[in-house]
C-alpha positions in Angstrom: 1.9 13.0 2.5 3.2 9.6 1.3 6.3 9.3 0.5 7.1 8.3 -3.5 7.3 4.7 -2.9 3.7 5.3 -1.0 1.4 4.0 -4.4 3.1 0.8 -4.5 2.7 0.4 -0.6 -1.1 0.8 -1.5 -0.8 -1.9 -3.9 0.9 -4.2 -1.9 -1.4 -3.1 1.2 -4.4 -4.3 -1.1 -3.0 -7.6 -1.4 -1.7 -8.3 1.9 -2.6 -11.6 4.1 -1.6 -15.1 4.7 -1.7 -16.0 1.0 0.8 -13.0 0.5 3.0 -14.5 3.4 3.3 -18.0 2.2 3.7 -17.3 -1.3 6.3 -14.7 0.0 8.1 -17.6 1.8 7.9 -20.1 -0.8 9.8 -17.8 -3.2 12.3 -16.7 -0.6 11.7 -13.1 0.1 9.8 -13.6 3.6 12.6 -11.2 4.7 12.0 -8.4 2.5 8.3 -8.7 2.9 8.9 -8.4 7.0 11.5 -5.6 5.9 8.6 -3.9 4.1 5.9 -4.2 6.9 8.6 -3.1 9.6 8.9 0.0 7.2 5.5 0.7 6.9 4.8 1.2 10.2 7.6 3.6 10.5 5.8 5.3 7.1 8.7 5.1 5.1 8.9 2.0 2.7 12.5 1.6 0.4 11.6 1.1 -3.6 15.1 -1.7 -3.3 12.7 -3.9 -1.0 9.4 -3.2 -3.0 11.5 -4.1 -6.5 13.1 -7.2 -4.4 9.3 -8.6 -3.9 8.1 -7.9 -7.3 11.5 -9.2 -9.1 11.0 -12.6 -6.6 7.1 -12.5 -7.8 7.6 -11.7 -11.0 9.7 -15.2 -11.4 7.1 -17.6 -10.5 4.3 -15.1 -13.5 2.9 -13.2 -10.8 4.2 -9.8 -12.6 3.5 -6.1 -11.0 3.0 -7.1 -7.4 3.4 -3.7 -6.1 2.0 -1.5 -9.4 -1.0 -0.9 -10.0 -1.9 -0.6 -13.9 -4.7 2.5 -13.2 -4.6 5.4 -14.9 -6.2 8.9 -13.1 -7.6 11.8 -14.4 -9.0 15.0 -11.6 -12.6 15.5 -12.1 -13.6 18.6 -13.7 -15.0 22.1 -11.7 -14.7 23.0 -8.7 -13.3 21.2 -5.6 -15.7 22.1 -2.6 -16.8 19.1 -0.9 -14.8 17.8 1.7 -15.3 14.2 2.6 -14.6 12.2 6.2 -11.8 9.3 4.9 -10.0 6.7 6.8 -6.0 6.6 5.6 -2.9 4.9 6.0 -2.1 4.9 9.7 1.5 5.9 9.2 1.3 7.9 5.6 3.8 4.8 3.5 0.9 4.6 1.3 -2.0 6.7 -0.1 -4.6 4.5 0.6 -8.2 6.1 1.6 -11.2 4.5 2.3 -14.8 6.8 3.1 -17.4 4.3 4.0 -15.7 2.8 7.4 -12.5 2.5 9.7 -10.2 -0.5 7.9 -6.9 -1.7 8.8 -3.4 -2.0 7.4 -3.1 -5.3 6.3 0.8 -4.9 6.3 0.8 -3.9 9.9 -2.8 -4.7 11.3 -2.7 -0.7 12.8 -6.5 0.5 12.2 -6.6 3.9 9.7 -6.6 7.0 10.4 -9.2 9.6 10.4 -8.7 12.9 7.8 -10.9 15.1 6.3 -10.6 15.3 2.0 -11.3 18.0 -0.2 -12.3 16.8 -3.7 
């Protein structure tokens, strides 16, 4: 299970990459960000570092770097079939994916493989 800090790690996962890096850099937080990746792979990320990156973010209009503005509602009936998903290599985030194997983009460490029930 993903720890509670594990839907912003998603979010930030999402987004991650050179572009993420530099602009990381340029607004002097390229230590938290490494902080946060270095916490990732250990699966647990702290909410100080994730509120560090989008406080740094938020001052230069890039607001809600690691929240996602989603809402979710379960389907309805019953919960019998069981997919094949790919997920977070080290559980920091909840991240799934069901078509093929990806990768952390925090950590480059290639998914795991689970089996869902929806």
């Amino acid at each position: 299970m993903a720890p509670t800090t594990g839907p912003r790690v998603g979010v930030l996962c999402e987004q991650a990459g050179e572009a993420l890096a530099e602009r990381a850099a340029r607004y002097g937080v390229a230590d938290v960000l490494a902080r946060v990746v270095a916490a990732a792979s250990r699966g647990e990320v702290p909410e100080a570092d994730l509120d560090l990156l989008d406080g740094a973010f938020a001052e230069h209009g890039i607001d809600s770097l690691t929240r996602a503005h989603r809402g979710f509602e379960p389907w309805p009936g019953a919960r019998d079939v069981v997919v094949t998903a790919w997920v977070c290599p080290t559980g920091a985030c909840p991240r799934a994916a069901t078509d093929k194997q990806p990768s952390c983009r925090l950590t480059g460490h290639p998914f795991r493989e689970t089996r869902v029930e929806l």
